[in-house]
C-alpha positions as CSV (number, residue, x, y, z in Angstrom):
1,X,10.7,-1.9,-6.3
2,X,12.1,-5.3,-4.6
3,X,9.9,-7.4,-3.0
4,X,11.6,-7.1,0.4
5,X,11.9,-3.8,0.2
6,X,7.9,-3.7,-0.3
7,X,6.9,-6.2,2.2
8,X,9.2,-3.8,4.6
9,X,7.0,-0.8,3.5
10,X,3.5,-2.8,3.9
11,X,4.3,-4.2,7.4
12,X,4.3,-0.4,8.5
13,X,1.3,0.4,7.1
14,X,-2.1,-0.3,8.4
15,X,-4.9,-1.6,6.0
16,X,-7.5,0.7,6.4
17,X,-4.8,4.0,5.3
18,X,-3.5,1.6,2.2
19,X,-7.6,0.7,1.6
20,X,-8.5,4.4,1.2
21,X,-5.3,5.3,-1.0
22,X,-6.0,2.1,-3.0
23,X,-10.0,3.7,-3.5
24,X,-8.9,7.0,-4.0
25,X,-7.1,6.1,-7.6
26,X,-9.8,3.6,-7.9
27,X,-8.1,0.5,-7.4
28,X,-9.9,-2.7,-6.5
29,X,-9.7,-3.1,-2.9
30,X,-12.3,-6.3,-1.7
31,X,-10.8,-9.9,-1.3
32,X,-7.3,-8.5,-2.1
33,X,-4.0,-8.8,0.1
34,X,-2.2,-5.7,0.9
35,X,1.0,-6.4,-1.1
36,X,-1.3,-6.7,-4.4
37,X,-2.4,-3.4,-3.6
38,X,0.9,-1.7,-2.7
39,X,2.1,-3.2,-6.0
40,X,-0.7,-1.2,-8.1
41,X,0.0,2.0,-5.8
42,X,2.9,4.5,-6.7
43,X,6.0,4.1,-4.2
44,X,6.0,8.2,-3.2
45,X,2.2,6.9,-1.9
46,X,3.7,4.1,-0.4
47,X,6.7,5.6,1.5
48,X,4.4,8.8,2.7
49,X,1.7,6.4,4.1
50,X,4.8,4.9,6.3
51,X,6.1,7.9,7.1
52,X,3.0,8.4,9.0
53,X,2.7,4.9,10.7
């Protein structure tokens, strides 16, 4: 996945939905910024979380 096309995918999601998918697969979540989670987390997570937003 592009950067862009990530950064498009993070700025509709909210923190706290991509913090609990990030916990859920056990994925360190504390003094971490949202794209270096959405990088660890699979894109079908990504795009469903905003689908929702």
């Amino acid at each position: 996945m592009e950067d862009k096309e990530l950064e498009e995918l993070i700025k509709k999601i909210k923190g706290k939905d991509l913090n609990a998918e990030a916990k859920k697969r056990g994925i360190k979540t504390h003094c971490v910024k949202k794209i270096d989670i959405a990088k660890q987390l699979p894109r079908d997570v990504l795009e469903k979380l905003a689908a929702e937003a």
